[in-house]
SERO-4910 file (N, C-alpha, C, O; in steps of 0.05 Angstrom, whole numbers):
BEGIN
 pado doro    nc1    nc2    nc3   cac1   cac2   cac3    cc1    cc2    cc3    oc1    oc2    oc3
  Unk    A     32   -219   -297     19   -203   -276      2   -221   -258     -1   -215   -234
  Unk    A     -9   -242   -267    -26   -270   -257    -10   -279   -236    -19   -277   -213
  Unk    A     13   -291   -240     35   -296   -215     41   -275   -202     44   -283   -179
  Unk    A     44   -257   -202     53   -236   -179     34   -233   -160     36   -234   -136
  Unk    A      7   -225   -182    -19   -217   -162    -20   -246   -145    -11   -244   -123
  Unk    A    -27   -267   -152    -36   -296   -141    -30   -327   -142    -40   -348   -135
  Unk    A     -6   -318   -156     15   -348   -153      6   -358   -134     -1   -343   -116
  Unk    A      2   -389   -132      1   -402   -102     27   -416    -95     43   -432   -106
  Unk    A     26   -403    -71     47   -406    -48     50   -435    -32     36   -455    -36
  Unk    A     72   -430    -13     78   -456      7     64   -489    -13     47   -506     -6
  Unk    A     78   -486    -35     76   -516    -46     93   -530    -67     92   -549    -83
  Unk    A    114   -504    -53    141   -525    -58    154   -515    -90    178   -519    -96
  Unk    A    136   -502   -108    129   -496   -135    134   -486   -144    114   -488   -159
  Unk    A    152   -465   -160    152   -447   -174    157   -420   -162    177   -416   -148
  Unk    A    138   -400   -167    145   -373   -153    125   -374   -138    113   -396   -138
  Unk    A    110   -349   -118     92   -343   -104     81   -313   -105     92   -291   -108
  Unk    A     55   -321   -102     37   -294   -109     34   -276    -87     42   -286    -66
  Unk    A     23   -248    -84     21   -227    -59     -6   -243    -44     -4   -242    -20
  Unk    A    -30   -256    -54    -45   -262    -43    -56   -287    -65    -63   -286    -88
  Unk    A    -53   -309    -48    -45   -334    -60    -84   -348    -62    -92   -364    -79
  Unk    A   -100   -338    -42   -118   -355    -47   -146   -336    -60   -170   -339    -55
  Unk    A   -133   -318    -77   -167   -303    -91   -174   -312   -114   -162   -327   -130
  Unk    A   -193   -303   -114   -207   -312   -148   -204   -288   -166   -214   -267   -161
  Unk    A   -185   -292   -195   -175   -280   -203   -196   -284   -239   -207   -302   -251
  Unk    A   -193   -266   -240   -223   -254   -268   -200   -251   -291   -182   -237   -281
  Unk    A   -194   -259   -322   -178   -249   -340   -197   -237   -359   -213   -250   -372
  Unk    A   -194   -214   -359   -214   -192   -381   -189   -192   -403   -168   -182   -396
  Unk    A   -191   -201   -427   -177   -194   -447   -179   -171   -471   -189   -170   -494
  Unk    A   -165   -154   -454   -177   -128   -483   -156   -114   -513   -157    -99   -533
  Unk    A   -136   -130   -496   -112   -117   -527   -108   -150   -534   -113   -171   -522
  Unk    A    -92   -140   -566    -95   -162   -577    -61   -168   -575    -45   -153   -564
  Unk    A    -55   -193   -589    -19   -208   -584     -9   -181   -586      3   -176   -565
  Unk    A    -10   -159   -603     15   -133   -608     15   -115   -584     34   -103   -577
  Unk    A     -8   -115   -573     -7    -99   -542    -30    -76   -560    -32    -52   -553
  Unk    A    -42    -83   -578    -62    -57   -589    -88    -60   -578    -98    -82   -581
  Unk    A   -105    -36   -564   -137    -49   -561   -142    -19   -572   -127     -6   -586
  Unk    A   -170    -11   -563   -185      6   -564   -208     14   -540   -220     -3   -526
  Unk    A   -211     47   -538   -226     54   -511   -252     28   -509   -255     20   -487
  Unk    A   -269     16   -530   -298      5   -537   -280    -23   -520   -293    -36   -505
  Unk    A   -263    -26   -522   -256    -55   -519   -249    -59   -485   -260    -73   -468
  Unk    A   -229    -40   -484   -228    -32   -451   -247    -31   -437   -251    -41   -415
  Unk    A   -259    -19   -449   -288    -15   -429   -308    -39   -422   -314    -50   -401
  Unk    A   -314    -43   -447   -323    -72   -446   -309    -97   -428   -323   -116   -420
  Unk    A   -287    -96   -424   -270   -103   -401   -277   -104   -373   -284   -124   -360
  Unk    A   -275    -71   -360   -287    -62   -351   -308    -74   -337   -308    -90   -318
  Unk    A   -335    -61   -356   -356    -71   -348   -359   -102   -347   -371   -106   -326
  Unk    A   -354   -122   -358   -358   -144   -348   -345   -145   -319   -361   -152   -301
  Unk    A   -322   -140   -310   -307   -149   -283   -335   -134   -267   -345   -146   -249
  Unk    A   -344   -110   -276   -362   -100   -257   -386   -117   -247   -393   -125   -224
  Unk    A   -395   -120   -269   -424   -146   -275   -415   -155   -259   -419   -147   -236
  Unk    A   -395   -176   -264   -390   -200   -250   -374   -209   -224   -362   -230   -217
  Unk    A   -378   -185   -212   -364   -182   -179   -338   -182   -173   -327   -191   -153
  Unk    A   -328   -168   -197   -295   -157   -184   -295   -138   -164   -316   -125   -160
  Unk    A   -271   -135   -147   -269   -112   -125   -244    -96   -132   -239    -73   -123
  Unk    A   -230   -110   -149   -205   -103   -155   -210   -101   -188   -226   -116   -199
  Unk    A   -194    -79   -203   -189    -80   -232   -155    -64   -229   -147    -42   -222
  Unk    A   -138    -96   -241   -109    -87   -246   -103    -80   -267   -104    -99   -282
  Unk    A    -94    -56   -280    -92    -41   -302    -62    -37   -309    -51    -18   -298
  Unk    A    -45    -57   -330    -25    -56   -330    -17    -37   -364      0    -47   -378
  Unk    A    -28    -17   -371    -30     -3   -389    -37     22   -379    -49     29   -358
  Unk    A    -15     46   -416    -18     72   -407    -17     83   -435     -3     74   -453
  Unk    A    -34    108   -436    -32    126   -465    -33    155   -450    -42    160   -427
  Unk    A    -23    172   -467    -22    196   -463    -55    211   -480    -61    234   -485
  Unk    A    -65    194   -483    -96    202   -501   -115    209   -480   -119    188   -469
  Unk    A   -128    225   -469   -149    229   -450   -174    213   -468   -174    215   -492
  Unk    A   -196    195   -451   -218    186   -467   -246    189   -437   -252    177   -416
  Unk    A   -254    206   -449   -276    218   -432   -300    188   -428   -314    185   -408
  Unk    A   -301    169   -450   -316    145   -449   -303    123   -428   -316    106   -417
  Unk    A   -265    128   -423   -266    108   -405   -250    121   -377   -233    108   -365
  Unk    A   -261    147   -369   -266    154   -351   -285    155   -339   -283    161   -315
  Unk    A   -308    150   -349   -336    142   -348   -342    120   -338   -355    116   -318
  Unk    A   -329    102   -354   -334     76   -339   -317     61   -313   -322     42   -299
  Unk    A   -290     83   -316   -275     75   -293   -300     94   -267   -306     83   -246
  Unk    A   -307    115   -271   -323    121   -252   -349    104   -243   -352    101   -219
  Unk    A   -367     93   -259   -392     71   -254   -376     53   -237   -383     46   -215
  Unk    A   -347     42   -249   -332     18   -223   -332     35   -198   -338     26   -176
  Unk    A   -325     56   -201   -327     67   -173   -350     66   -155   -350     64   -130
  Unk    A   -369     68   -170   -393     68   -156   -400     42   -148   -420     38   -133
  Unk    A   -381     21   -158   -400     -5   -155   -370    -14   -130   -363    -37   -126
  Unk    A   -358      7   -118   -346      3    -98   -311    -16   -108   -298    -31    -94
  Unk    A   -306     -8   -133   -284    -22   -151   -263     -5   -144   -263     20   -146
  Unk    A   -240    -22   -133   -213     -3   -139   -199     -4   -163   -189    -26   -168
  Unk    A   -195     15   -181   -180      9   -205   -145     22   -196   -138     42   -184
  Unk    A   -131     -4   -209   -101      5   -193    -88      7   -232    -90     -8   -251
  Unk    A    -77     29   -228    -61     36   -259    -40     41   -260    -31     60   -248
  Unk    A    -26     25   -275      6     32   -274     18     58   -288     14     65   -311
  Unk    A     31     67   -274     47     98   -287     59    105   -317     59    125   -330
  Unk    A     68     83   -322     70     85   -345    107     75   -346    121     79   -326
  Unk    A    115     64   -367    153     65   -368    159     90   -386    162     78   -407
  Unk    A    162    113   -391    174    133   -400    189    143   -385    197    165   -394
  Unk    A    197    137   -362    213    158   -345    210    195   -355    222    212   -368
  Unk    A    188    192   -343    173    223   -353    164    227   -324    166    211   -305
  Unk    A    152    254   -324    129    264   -309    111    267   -312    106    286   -327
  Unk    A     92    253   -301     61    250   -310     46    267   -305     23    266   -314
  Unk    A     58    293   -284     44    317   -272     31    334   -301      7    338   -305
  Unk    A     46    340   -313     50    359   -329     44    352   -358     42    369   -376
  Unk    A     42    324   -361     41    311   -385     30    281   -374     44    262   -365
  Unk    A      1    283   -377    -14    262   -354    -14    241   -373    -17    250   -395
  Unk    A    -11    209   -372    -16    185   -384    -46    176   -364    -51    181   -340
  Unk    A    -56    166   -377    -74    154   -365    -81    124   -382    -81    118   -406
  Unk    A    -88    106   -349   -112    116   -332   -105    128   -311   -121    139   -296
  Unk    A    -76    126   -306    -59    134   -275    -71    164   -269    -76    170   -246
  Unk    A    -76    183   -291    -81    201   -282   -114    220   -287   -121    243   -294
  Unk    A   -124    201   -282   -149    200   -281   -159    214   -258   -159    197   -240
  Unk    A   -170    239   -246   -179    246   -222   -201    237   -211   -219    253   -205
  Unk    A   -205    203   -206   -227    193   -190   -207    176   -158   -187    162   -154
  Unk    A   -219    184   -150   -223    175   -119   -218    142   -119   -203    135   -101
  Unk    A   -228    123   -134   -216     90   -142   -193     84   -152   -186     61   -152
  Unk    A   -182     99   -162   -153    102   -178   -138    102   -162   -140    117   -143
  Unk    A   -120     86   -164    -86     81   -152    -71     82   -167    -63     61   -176
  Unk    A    -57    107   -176    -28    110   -191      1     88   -185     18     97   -170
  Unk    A      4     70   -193     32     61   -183     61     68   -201     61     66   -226
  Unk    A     84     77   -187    105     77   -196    126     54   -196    106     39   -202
  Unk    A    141     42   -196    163     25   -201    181     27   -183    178     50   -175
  Unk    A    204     16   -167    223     16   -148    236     -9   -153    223    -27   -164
  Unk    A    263    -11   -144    278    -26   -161    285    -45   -125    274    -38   -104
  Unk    A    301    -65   -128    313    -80   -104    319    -55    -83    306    -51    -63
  Unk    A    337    -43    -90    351    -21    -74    327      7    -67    336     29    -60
  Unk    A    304      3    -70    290     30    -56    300     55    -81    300     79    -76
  Unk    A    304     47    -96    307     69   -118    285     74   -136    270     54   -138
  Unk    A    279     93   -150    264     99   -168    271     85   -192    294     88   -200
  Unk    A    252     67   -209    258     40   -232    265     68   -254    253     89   -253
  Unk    A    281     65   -267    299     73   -290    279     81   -315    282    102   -327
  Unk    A    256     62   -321    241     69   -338    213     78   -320    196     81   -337
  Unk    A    207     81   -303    185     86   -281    186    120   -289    204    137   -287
  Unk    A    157    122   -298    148    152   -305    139    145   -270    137    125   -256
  Unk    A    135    177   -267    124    190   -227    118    219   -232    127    236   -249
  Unk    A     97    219   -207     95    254   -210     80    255   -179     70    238   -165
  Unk    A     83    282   -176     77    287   -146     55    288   -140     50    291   -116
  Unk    A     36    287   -158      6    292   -155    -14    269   -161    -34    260   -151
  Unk    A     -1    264   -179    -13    244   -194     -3    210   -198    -14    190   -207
  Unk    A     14    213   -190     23    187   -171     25    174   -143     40    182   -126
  Unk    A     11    159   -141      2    146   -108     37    142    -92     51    157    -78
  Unk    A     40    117   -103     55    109    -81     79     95   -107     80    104   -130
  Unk    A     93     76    -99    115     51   -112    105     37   -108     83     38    -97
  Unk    A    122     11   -120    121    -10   -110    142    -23   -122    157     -9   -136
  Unk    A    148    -53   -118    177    -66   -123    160    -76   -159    140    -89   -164
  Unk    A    184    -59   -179    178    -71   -209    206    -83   -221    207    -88   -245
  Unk    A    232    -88   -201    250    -91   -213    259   -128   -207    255   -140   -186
  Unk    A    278   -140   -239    285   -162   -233    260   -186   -223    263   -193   -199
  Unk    A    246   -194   -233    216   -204   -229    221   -215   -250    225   -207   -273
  Unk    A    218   -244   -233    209   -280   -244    179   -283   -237    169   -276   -216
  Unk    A    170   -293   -253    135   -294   -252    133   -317   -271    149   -328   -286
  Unk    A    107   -320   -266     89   -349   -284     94   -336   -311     94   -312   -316
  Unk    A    100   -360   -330     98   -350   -365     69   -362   -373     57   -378   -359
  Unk    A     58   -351   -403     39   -373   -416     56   -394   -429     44   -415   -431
  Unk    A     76   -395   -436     83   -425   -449     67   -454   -433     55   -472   -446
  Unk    A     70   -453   -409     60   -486   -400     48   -469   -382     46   -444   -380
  Unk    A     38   -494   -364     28   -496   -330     50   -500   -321     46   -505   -297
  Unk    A     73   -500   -326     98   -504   -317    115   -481   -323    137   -485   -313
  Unk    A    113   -464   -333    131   -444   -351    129   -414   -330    109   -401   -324
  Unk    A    157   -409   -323    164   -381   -316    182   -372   -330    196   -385   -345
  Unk    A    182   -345   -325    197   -319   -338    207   -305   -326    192   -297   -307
  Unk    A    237   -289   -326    249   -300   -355    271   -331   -351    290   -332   -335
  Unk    A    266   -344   -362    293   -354   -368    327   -354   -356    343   -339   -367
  Unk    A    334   -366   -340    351   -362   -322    376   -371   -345    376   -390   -361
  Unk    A    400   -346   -340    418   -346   -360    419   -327   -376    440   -322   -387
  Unk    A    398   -315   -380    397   -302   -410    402   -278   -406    408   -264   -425
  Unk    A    399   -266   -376    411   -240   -369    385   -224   -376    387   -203   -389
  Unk    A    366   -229   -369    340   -214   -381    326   -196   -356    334   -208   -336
  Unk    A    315   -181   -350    305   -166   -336    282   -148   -342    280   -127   -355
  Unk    A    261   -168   -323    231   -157   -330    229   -138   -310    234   -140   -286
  Unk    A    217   -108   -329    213    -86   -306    198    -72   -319    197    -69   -344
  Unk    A    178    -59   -294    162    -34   -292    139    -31   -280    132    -43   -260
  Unk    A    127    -16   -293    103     -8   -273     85    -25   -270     70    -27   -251
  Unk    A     84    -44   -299     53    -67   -294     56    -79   -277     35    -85   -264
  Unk    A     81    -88   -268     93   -111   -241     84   -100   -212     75   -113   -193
  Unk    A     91    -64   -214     85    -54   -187     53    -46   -190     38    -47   -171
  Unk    A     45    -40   -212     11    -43   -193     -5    -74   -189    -27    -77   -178
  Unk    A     15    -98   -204      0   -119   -193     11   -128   -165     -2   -143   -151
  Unk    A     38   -118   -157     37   -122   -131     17   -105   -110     11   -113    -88
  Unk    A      7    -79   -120    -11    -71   -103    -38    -75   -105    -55    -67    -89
  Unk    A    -42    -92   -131    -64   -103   -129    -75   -132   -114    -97   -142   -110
  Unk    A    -48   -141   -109    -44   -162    -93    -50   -151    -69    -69   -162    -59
  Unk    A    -44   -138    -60    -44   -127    -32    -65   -118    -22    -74   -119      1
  Unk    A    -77   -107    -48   -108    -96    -41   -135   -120    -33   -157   -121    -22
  Unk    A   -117   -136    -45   -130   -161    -48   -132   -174    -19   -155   -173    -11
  Unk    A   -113   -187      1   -111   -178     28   -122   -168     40   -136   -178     59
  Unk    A   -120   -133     30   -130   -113     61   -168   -118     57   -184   -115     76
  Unk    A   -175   -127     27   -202   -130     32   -213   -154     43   -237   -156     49
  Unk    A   -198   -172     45   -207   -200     59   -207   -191     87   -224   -199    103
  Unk    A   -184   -169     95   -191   -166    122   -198   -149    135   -195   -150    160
  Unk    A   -209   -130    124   -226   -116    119   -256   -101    103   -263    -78     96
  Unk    A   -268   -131    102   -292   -130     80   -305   -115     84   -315   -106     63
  Unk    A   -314   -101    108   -339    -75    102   -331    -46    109   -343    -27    119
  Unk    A   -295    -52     93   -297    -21     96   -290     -9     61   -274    -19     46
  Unk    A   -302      8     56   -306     26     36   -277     34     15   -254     41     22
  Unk    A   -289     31    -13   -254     35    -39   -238     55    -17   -217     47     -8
  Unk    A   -252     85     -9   -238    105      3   -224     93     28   -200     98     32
  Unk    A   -235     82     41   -213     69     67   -190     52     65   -169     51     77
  Unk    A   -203     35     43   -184     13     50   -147     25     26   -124     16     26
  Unk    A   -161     47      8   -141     63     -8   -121     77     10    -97     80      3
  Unk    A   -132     88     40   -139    106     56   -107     91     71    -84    100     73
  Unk    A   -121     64     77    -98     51     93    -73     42     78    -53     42     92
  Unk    A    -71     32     48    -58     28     34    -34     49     36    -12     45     44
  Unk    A    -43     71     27    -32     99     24    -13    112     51      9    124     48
  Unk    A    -27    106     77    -18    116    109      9     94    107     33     97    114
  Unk    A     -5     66     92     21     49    104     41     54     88     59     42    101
  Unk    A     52     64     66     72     61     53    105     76     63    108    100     67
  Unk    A    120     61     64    145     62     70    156     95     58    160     96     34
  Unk    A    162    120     73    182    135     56    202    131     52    217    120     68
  Unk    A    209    139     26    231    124     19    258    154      8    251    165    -12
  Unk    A    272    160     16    287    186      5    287    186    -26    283    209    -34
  Unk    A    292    164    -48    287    170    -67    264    176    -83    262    185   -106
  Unk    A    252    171    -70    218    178    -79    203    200    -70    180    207    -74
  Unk    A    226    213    -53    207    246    -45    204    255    -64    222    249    -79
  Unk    A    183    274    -76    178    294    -99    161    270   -119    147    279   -138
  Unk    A    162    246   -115    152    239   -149    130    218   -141    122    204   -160
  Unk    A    123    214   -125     93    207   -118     82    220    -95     97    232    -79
  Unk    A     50    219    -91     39    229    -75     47    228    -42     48    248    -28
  Unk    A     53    198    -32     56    184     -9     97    191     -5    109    189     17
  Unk    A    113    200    -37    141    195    -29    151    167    -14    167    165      4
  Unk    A    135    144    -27    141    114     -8    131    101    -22    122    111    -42
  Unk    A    129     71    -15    134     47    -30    116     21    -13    117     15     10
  Unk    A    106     13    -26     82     -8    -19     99    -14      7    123    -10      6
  Unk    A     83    -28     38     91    -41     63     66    -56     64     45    -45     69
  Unk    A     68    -80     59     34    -97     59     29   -100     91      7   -100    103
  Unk    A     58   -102    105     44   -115    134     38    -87    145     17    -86    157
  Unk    A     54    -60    143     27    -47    155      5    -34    138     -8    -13    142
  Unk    A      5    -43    130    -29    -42    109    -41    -65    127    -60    -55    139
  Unk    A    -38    -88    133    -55   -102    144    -49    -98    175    -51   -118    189
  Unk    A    -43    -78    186    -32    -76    217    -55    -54    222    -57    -33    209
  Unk    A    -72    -61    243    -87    -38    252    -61     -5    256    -38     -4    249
  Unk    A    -75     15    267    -50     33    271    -53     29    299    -73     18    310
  Unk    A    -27     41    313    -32     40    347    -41     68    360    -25     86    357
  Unk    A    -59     72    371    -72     76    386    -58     96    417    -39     81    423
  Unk    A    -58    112    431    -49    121    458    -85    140    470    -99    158    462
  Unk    A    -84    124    489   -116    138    492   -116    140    522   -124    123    539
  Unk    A   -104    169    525   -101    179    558   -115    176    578   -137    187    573
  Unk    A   -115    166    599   -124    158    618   -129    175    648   -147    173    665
  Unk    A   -112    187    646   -105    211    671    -84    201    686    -67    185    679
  Unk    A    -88    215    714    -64    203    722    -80    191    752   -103    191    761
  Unk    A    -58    183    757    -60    161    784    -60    182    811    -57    206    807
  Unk    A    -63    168    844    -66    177    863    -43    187    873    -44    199    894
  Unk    A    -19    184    860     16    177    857     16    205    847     27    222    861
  Unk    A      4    213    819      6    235    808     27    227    780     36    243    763
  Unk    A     29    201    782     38    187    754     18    191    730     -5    201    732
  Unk    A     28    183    707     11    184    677      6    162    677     24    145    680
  Unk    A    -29    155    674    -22    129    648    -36    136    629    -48    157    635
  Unk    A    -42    127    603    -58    111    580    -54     90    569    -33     78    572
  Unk    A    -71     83    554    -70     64    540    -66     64    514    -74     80    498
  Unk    A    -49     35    508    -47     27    481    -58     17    461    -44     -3    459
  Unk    A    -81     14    434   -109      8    431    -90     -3    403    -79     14    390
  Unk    A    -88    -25    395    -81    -40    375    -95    -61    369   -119    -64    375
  Unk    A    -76    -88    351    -85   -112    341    -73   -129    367    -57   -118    383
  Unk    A    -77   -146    369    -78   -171    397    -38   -174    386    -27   -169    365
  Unk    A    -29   -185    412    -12   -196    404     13   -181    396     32   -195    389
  Unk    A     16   -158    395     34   -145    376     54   -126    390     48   -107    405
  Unk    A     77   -133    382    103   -121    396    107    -92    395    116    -84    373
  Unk    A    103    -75    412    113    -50    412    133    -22    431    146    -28    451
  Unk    A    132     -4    425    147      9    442    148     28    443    152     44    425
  Unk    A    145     34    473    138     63    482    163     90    487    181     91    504
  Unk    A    157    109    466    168    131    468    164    149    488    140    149    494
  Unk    A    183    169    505    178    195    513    196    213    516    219    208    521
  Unk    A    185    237    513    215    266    507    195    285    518    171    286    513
  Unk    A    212    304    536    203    333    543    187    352    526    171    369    536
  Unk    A    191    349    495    187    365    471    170    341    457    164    319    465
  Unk    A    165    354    438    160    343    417    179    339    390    174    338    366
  Unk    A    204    336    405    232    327    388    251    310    394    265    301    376
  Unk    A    254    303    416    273    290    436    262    261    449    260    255    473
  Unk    A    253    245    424    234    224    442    263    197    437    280    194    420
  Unk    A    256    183    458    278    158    474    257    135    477    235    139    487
  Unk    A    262    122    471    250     89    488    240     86    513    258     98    526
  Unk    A    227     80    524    229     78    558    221     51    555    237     36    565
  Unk    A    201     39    544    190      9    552    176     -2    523    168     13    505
  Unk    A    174    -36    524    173    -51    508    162    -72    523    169    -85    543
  Unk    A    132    -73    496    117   -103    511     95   -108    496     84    -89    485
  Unk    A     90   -124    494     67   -129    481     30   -137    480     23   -155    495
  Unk    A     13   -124    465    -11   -123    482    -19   -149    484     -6   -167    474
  Unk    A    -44   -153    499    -59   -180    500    -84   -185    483    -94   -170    466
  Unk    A    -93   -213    494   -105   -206    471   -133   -199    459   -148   -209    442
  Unk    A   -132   -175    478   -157   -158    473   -149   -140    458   -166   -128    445
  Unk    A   -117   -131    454   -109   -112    434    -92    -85    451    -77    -66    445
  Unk    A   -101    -95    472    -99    -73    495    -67    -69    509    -52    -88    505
  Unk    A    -58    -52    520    -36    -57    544    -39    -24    558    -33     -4    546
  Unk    A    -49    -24    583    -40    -12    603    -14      8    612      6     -2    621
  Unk    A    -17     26    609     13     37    621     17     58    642      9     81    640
  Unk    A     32     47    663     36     75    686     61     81    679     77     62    678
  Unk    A     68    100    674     92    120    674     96    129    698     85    150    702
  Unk    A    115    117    725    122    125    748    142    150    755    145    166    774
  Unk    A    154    145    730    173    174    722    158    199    714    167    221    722
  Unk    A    141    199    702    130    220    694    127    239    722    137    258    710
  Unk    A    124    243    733    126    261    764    151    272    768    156    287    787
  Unk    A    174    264    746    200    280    745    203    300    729    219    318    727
  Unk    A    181    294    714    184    319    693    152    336    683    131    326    675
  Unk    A    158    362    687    141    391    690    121    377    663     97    378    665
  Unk    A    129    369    648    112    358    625    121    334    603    145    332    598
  Unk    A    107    321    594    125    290    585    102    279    556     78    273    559
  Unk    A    114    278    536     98    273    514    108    239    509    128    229    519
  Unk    A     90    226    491     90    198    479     79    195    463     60    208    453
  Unk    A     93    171    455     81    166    421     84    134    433     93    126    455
  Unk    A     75    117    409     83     87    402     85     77    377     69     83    359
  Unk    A    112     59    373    111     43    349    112     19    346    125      7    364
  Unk    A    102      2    326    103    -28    334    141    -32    334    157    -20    319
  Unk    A    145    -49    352    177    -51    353    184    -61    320    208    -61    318
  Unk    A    176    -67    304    191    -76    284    193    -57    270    213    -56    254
  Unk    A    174    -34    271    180    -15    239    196     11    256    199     21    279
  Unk    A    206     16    225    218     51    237    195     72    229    198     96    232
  Unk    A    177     63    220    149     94    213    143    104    238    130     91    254
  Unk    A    152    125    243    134    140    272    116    143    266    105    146    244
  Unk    A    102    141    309     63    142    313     60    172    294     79    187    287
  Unk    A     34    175    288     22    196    273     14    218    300     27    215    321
  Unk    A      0    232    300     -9    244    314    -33    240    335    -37    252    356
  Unk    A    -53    215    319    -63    205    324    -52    187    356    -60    186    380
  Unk    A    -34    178    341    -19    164    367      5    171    388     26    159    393
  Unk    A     -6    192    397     10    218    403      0    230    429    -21    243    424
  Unk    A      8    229    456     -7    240    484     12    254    498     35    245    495
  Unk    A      7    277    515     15    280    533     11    289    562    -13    294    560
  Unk    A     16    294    584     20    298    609     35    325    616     54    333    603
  Unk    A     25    336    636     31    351    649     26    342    689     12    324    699
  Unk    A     42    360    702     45    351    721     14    368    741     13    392    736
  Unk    A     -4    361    758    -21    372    769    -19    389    785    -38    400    795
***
């Protein structure tokens, strides 16, 4: 889980981590058989708290409710801690038959489920619609071993295949890891907030997590775009504006409805974040709606990023 979350990258080496340069805390609370106890967990826990974690990656699951370490997953909350918990491998539903910590109802909790190369739901990946956040990629994963400073896993040849959920919440703990470097003063609820907006839908994942989608780190780290109407011109044209990250490729939608949207233009802002737009066409039509998306993804603007025009 150490290499996934923070392998270091670009050095030629081995594998590479989701976020290669953090400072990574090992709380040890089960012993070689994979056995601990709530006293031990916790104690876990609370040290990462003491000692200035932002992140707690939780690659364990029981179907036991323990009111003592819901308790203390709540104090991390308070001390502004995201705890990310993996779903569990039963290929179950967790709605109805909750494992925790995934199903824990605090506000710091990130449920992760499993997804395989192909956008599928992982084979042993328990999910539930309520109680599961989002995916993430848990399938076929080479990672750092403990044998050496040299040692990965598994073993090439042997036909082995490491999977599940611990893999997909350390990739989103990796990620979380990121959106708080670049975003340090915003709050567990936001930066969960953006995590969650960015995730990919995916058709096999409708119904069995909350989001129906699968970790997207770059737009987790992509401001969202912005349309912030302007009025119209002396022409009797539309403009507004585009309110993004500097630099960034996008493209402008418009349709009569709010169903029928087409391309019209493609460009990129500067680097104030900004780009300008007159719609000279818009004077052909009785009323004309827009959206924007950055040109690389297929997620349509939200509503947020959503304007329209009528003619004066």
């Amino acid at each position: 889980m150490a290499g996934v979350i923070g392998a270091v990258g670009n050095n030629g080496t081995g594998v590479v981590g989701v976020a290669w340069s953090l400072q990574m805390m090992a709380c040890k609370a089960f012993d070689a058989s994979g056995n601990s106890s709530d006293s031990a967990i916790i104690t876990g826990i609370e040290y990462a708290r003491v000692n200035g974690a932002r992140i707690i990656s939780a690659s364990f699951d029981s179907t036991a409710f323990s009111e003592s370490l819901s308790n203390a997953i709540y104090t991390a909350r308070t001390a502004g801690i995201i705890f990310v918990a993996s779903a569990g491998n039963n290929s179950a539903n967790i709605d109805p038959t909750p494992h925790y910590p995934a199903c824990y109802g605090i506000d710091n909790v990130v449920s992760v489920a499993y997804t395989t190369r192909t956008d599928g739901l992982g084979f042993f990946s328990n999910y539930g619609a309520t109680n599961v956040d989002l995916a993430a990629p848990g399938d076929q994963i080479y990672t750092t071993s403990y044998g050496s400073d040299s040692s990965y896993y598994p073993p090439e040849g042997l036909g082995i295949n490491l999977a599940g959920t611990s893999f997909a919440a350390a990739y989103v703990s990796g990620a979380l890891a990121l959106m708080l470097t670049k975003y340090p003063s915003e709050t567990h609820q936001q930066i969960i907030s953006r995590l969650l907006n960015a995730a990919d839908p995916v058709p096999a994942l409708a119904g069995t997590c909350v989001t129906g989608g699968r970790l997207n780190l770059r737009k987790a780290l992509s401001p969202p775009i912005h349309l912030i109407p302007l009025g119209f011109a002396p022409n009797g044209s539309f403009q507004f504006r585009i309110l993004c990250d500097p630099n960034r490729d996008f493209v402008i939608q418009a349709a009569p409805d709010l169903v029928s949207f087409s391309p019209i233009f493609t460009n990129k802002t500067a680097a104030s974040g900004t780009f300008d737009f007159n719609d000279l066409h818009s004077t052909n039509f009785p009323r004309r709606f827009y959206r924007a998306t950055a040109a690389l993804e297929t997620r349509l603007a939200t509503a947020t990023d959503l304007c329209g025009s009528r003619l004066k």
